[in-house]
ZADO-1210 file (C-alpha; in nm, 4 decimals, padded with zeros to 6 digits):
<atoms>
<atom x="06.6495" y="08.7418" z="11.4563" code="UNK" pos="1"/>
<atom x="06.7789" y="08.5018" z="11.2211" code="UNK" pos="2"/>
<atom x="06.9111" y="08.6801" z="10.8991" code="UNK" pos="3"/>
<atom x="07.2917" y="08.6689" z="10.7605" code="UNK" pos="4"/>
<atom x="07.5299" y="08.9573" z="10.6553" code="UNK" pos="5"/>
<atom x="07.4604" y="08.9068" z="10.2660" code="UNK" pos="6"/>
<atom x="07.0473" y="08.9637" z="10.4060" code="UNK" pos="7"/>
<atom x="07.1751" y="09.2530" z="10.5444" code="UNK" pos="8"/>
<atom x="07.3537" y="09.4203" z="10.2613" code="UNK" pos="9"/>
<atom x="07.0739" y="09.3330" z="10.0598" code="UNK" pos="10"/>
<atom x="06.7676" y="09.5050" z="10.2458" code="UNK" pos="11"/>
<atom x="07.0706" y="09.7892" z="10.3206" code="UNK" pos="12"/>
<atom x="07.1039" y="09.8531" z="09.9092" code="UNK" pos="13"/>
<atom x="06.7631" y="09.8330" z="09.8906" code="UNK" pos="14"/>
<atom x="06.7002" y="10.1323" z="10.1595" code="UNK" pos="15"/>
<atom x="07.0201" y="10.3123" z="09.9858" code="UNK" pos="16"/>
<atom x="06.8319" y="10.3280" z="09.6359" code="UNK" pos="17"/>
<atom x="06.4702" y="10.4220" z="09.8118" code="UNK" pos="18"/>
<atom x="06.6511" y="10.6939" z="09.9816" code="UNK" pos="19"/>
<atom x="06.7985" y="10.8474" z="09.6916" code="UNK" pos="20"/>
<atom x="06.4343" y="10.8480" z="09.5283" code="UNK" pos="21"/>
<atom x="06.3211" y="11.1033" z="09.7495" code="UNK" pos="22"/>
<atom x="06.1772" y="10.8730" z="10.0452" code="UNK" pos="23"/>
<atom x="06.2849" y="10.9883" z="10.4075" code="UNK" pos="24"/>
<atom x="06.4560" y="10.6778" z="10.6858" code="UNK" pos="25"/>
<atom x="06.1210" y="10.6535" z="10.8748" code="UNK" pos="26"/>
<atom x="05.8905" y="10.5961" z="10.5934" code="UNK" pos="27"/>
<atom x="06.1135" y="10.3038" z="10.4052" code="UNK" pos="28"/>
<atom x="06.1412" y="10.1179" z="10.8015" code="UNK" pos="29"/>
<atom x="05.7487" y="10.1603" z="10.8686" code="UNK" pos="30"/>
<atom x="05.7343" y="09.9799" z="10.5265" code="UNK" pos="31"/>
<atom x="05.9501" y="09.7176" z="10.5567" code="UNK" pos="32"/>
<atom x="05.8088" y="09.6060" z="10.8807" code="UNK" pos="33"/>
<atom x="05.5045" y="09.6213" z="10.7868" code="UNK" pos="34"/>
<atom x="05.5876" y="09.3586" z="10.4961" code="UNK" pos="35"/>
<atom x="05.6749" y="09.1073" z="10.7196" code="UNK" pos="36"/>
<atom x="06.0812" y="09.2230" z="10.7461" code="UNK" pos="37"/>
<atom x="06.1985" y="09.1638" z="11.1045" code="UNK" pos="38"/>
<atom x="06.2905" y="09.4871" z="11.3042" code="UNK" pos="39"/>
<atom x="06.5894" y="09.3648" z="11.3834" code="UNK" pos="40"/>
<atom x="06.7338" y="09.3099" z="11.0039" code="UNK" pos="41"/>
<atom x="06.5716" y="09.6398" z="10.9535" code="UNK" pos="42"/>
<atom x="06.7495" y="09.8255" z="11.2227" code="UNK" pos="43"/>
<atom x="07.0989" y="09.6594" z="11.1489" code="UNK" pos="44"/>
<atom x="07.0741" y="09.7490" z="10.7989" code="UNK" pos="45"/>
<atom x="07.0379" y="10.1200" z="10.8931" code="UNK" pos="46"/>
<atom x="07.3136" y="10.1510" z="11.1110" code="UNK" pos="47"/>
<atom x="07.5145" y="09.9561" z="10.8461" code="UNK" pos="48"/>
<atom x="07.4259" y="10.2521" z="10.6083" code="UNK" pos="49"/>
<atom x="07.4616" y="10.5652" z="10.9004" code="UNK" pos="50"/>
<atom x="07.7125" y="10.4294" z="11.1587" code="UNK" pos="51"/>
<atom x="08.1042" y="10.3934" z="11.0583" code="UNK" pos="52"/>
<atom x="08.3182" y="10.0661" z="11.1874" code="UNK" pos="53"/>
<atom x="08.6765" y="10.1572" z="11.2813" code="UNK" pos="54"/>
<atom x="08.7640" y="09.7935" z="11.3041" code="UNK" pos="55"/>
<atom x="09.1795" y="09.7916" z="11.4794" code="UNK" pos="56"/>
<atom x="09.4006" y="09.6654" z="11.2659" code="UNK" pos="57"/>
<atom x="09.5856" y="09.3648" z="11.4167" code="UNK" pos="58"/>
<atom x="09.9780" y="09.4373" z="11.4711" code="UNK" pos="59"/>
<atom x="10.1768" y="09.2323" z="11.2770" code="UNK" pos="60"/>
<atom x="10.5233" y="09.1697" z="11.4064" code="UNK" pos="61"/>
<atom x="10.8196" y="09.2990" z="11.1961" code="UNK" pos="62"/>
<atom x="11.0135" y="08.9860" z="11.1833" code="UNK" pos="63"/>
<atom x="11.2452" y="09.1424" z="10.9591" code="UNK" pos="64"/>
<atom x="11.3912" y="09.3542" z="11.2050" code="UNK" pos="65"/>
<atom x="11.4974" y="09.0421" z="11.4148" code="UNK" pos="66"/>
<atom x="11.6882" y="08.9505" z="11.0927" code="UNK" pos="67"/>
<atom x="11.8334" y="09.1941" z="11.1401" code="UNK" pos="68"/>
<atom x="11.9427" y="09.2663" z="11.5029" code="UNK" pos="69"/>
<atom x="12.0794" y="08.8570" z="11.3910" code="UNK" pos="70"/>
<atom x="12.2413" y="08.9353" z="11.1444" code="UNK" pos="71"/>
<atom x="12.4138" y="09.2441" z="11.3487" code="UNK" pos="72"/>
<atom x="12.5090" y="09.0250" z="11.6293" code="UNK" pos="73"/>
<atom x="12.6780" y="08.7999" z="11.3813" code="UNK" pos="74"/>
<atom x="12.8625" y="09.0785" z="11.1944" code="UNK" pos="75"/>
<atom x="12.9950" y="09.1843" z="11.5379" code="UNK" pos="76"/>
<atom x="13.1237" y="08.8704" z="11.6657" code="UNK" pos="77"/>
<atom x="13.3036" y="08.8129" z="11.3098" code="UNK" pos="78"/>
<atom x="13.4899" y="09.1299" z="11.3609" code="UNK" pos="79"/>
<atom x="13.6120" y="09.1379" z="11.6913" code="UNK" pos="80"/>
<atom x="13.7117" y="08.7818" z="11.6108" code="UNK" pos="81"/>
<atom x="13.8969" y="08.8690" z="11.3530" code="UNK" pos="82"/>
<atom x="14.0650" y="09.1868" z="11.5128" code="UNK" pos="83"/>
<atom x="14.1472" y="08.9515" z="11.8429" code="UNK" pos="84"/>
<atom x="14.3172" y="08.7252" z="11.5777" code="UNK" pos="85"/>
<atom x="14.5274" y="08.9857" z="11.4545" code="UNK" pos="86"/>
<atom x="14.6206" y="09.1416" z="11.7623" code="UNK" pos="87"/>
<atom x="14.7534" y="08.8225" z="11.9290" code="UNK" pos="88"/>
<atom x="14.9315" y="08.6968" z="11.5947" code="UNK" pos="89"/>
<atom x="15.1505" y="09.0654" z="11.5617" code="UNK" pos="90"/>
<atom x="15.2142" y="09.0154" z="11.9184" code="UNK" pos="91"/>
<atom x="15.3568" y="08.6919" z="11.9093" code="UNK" pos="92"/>
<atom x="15.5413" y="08.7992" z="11.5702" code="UNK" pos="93"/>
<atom x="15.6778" y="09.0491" z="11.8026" code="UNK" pos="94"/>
<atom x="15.7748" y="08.8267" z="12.0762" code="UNK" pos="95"/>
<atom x="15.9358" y="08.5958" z="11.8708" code="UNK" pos="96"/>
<atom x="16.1451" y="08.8729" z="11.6880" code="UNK" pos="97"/>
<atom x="16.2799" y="09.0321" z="12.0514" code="UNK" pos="98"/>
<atom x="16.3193" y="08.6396" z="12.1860" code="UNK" pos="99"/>
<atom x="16.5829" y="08.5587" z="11.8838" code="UNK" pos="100"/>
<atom x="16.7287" y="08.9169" z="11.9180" code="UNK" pos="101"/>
<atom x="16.8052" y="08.8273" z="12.2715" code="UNK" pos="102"/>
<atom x="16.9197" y="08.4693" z="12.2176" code="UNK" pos="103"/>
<atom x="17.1988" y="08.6181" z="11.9868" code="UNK" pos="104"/>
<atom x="17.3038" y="08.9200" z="12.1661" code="UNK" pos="105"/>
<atom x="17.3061" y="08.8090" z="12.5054" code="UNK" pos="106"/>
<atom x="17.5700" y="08.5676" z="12.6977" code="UNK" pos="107"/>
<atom x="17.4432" y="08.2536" z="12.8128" code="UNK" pos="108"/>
<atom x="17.5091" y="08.3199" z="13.1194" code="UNK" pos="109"/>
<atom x="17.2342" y="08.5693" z="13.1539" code="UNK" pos="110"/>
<atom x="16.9761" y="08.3569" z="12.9935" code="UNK" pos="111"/>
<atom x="16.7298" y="08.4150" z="13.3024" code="UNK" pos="112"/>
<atom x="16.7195" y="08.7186" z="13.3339" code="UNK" pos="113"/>
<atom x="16.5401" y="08.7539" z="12.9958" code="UNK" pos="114"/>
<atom x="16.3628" y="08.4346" z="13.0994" code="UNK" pos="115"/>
<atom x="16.1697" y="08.6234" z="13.3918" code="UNK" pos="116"/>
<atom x="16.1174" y="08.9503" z="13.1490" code="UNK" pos="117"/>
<atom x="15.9636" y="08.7314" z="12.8455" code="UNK" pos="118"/>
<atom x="15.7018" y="08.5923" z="13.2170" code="UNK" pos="119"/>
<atom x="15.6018" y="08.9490" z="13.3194" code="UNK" pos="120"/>
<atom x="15.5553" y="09.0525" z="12.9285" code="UNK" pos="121"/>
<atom x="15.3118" y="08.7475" z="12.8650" code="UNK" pos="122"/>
<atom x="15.1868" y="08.7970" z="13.1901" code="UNK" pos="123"/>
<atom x="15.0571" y="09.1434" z="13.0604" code="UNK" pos="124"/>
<atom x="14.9612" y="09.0152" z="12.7246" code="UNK" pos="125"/>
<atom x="14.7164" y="08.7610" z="12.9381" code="UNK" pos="126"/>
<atom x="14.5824" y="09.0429" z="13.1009" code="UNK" pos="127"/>
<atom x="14.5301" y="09.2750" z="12.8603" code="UNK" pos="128"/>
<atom x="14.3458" y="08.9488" z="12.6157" code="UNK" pos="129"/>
<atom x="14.1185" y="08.8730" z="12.8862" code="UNK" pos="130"/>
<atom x="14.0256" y="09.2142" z="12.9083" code="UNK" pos="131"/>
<atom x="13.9439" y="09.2231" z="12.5182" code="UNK" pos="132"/>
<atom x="13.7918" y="08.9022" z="12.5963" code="UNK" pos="133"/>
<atom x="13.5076" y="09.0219" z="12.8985" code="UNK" pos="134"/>
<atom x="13.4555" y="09.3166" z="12.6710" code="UNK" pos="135"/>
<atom x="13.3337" y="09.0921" z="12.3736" code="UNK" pos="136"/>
<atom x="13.1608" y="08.9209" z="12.5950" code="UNK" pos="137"/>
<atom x="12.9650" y="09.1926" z="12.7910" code="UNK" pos="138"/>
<atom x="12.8932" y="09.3543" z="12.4229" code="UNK" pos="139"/>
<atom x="12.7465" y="09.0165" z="12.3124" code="UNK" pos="140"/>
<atom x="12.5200" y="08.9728" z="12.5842" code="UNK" pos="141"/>
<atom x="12.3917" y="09.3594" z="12.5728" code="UNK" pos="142"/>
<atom x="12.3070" y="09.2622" z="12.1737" code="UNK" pos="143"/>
<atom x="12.1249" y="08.9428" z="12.3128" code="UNK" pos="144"/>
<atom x="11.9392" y="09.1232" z="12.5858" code="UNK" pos="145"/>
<atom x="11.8035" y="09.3966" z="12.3513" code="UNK" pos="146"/>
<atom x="11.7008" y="09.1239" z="12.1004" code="UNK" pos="147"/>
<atom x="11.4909" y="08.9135" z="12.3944" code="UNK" pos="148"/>
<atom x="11.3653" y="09.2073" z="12.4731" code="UNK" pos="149"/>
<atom x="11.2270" y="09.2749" z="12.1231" code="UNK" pos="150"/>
<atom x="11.0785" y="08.9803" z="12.1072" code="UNK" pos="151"/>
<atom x="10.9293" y="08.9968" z="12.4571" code="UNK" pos="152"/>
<atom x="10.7670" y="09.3290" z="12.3616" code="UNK" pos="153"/>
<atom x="10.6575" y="09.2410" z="12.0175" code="UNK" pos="154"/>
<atom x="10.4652" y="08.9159" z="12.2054" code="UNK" pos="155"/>
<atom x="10.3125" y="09.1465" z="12.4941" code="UNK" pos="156"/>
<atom x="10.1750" y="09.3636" z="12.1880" code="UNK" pos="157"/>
<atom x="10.0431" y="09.0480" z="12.0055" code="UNK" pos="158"/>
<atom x="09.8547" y="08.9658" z="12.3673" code="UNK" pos="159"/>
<atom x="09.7352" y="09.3124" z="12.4104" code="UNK" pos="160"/>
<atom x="09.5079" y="09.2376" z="12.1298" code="UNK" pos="161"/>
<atom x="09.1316" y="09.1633" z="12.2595" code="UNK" pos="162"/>
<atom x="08.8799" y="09.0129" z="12.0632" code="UNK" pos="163"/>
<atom x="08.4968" y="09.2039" z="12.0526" code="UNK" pos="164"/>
<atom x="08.2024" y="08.9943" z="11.9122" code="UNK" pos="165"/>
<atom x="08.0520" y="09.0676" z="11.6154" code="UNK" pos="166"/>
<atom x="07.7483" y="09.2236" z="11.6278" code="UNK" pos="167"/>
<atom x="07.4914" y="08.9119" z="11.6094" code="UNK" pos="168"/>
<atom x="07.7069" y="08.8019" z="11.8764" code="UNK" pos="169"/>
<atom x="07.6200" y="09.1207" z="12.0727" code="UNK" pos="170"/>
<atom x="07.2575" y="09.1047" z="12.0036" code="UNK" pos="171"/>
<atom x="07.2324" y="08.6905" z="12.1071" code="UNK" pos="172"/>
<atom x="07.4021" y="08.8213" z="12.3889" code="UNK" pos="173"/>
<atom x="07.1849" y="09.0846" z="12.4907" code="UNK" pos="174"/>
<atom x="06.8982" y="08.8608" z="12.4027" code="UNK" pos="175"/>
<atom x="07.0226" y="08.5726" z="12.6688" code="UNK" pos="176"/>
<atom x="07.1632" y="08.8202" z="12.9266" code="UNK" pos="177"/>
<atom x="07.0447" y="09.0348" z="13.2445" code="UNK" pos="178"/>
<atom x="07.0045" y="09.4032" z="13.1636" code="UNK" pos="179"/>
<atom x="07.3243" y="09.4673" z="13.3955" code="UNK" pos="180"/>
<atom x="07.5313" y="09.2227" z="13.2143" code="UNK" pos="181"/>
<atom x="07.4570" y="09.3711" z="12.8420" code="UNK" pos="182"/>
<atom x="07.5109" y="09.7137" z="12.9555" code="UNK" pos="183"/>
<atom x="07.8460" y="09.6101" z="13.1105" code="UNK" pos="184"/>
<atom x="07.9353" y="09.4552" z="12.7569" code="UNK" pos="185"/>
<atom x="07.8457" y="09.7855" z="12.5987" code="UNK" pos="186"/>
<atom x="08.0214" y="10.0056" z="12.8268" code="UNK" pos="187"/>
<atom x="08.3337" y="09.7794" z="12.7580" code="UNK" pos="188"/>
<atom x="08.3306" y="09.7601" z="12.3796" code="UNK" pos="189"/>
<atom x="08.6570" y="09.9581" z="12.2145" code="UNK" pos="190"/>
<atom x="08.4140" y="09.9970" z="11.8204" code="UNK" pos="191"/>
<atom x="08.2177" y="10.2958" z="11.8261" code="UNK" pos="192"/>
<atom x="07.9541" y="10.1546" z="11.5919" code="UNK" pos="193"/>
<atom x="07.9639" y="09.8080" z="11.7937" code="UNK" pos="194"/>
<atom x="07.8921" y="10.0243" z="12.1070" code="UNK" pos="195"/>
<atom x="07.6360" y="10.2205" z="11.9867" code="UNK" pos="196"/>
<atom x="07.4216" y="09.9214" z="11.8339" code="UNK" pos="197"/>
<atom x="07.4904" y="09.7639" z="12.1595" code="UNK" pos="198"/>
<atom x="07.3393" y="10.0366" z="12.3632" code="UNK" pos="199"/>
<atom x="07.0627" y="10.0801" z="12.0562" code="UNK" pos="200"/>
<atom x="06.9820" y="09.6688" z="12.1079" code="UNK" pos="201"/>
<atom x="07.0032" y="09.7488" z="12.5310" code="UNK" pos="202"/>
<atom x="06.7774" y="09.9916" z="12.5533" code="UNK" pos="203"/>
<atom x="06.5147" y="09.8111" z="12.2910" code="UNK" pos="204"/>
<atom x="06.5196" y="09.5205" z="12.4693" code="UNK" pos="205"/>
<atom x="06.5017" y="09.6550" z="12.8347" code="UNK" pos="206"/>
<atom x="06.2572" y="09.9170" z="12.7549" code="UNK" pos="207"/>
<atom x="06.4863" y="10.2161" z="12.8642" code="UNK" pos="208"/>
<atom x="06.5127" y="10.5449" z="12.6768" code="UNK" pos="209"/>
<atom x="06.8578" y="10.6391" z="12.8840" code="UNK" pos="210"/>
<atom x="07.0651" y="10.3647" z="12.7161" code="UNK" pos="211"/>
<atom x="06.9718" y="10.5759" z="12.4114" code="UNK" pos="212"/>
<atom x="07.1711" y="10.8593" z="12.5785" code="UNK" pos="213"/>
<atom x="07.4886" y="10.6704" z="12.5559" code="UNK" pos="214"/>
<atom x="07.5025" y="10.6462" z="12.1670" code="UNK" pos="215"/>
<atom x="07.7542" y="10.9355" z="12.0543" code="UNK" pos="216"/>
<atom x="07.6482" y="10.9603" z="11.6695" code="UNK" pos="217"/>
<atom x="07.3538" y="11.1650" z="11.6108" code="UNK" pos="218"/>
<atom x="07.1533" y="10.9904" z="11.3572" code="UNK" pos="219"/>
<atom x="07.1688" y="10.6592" z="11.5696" code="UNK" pos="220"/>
<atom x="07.0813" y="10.8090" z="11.8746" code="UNK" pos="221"/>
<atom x="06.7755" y="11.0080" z="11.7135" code="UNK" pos="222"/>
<atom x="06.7307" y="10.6699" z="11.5369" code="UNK" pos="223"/>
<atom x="06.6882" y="10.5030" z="11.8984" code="UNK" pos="224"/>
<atom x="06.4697" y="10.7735" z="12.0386" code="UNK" pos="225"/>
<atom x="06.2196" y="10.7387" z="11.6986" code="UNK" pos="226"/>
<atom x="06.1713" y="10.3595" z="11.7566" code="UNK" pos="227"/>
<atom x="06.0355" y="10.4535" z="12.1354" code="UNK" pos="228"/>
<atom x="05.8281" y="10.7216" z="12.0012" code="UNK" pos="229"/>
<atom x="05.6767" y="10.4928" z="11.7251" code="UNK" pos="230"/>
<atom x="05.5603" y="10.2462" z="11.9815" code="UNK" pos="231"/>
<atom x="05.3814" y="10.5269" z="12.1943" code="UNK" pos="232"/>
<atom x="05.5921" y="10.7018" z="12.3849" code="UNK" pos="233"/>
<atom x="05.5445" y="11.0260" z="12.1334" code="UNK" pos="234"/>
<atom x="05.7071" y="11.2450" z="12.4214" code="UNK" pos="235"/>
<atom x="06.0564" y="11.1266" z="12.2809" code="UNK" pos="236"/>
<atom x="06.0049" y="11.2695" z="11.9589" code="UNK" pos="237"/>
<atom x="06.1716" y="11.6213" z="12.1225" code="UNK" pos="238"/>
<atom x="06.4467" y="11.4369" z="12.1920" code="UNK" pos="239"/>
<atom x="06.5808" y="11.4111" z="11.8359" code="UNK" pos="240"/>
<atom x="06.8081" y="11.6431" z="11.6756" code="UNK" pos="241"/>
<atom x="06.7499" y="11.6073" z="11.3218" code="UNK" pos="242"/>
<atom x="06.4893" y="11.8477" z="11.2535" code="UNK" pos="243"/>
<atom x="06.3255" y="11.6401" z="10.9576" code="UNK" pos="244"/>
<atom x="06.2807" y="11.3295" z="11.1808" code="UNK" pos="245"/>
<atom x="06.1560" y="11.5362" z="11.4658" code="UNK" pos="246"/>
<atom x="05.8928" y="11.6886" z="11.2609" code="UNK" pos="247"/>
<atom x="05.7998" y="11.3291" z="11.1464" code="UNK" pos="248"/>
<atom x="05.8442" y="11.1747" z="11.4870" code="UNK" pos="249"/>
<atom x="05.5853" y="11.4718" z="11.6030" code="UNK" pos="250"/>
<atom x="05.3206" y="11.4479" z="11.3117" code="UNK" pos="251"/>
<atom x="05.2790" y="11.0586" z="11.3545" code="UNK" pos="252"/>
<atom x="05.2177" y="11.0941" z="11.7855" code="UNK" pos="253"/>
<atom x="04.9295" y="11.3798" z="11.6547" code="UNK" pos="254"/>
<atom x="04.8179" y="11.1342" z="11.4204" code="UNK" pos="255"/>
<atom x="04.8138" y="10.8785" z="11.6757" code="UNK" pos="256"/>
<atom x="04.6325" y="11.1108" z="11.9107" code="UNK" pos="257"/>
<atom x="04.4026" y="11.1724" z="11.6637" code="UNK" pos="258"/>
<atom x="04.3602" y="10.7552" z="11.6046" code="UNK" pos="259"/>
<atom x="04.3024" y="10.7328" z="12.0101" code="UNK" pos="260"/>
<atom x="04.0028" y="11.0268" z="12.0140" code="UNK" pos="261"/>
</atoms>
């Protein structure tokens, strides 16, 4: 079961160029195994050829956009500083204005009077600053909230991403595992052609035509039922759709029959 990816590829070009010279997928496996090529390269080199791997592409964060929701926040607070700044200075360019208006039109004696006006008047000003004031600040910490909350989602979707074994992983697994555990990790796996060479590798290694069943590509799955029938149980050759490979599954079990008479 030992064999690398680059063994792989090679025995997989190898079947690609065979194929193309007129020799069917059950021929060019009966040879290879028969010249000493484990079953196991063989079969993984097939499925490398007829299965498809929609690997999920990791999600990589956008960092940019937290630029610039940053950048944003900073904009923001640079305005309404500013505008705050201006408000209060033309009001106190005001105040001072009416204050020496007052000073010279008004007797001393009713000094005051304008004394307790100039209170209520800054009084108001207070008022209406702190209210600028709580609304800069309730604006800021919506902007701050939203970008946590970024962040917080963008790490949940980093964490949402699960890891599957490769698929010498899967078969060591289903090599050192119980028949319930493998078929528990192939029930889980997200990769179609992961899960179908798991249930492929189950079924082999248990014996049981029904994990065959599970695979949902055609040429795997009539690939599964062919490797059953070629050890002796011929009865599975009806069980393949591919007409060709039927026909070949059904003339070997005769010739077989023929071998046991």
């Amino acid at each position: 079961m030992n064999y690398t990816d680059e063994d792989k590829k090679r025995l997989a070009d190898y079947i690609k160029k065979q194929t193309k010279s007129g020799f069917d997928i059950t021929t060019i496996r009966n040879f290879l195994i028969s010249n000493r090529y484990s079953s196991s390269l063989v079969d993984a080199s097939i499925d490398s050829i007829y299965g498809n791997s929609n690997i999920p592409k990791s999600h990589i964060p956008k960092k940019s956009s937290h630029k610039l929701i940053a950048i944003a926040v900073l904009s923001l607070i640079i305005i309404i500083g500013l505008t705050f700044g201006l408000i209060k200075f033309f009001d106190e360019d005001r105040t001072g204005e009416n204050s020496n208006n007052r000073i010279e039109r008004t007797p001393l004696g009713s000094q005051n009077d304008f004394k307790k006006d100039d209170k209520i008047k800054q009084g108001t000003q207070d008022t209406v600053h702190q209210t600028v004031s709580n609304d800069i600040n309730n604006d800021i910490k919506d902007v701050n909230e939203k970008y946590v909350q970024d962040i917080s989602n963008t790490e949940d979707e980093q964490n949402a991403v699960v890891y599957e074994l490769t698929i010498l992983e899967i078969d060591d697994f289903i090599n050192q595992n119980s028949e319930q555990e493998s078929q528990k990790l192939c029930s889980e796996l997200k990769d179609q052609y992961k899960r179908n060479s798991c249930y492929k590798k189950t079924a082999i290694k248990f014996d049981k035509t029904e994990y065959c069943e599970n695979i949902d590509k055609i040429n795997l799955r009539d690939n599964c039922y062919f490797i059953f029938a070629f050890a002796g149980k011929t009865q599975f050759c009806e069980k393949i759709e591919d007409t060709y490979q039927r026909l070949t599954c059904n003339s070997y079990g005769k010739a077989r029959l023929g071998e046991n008479l």
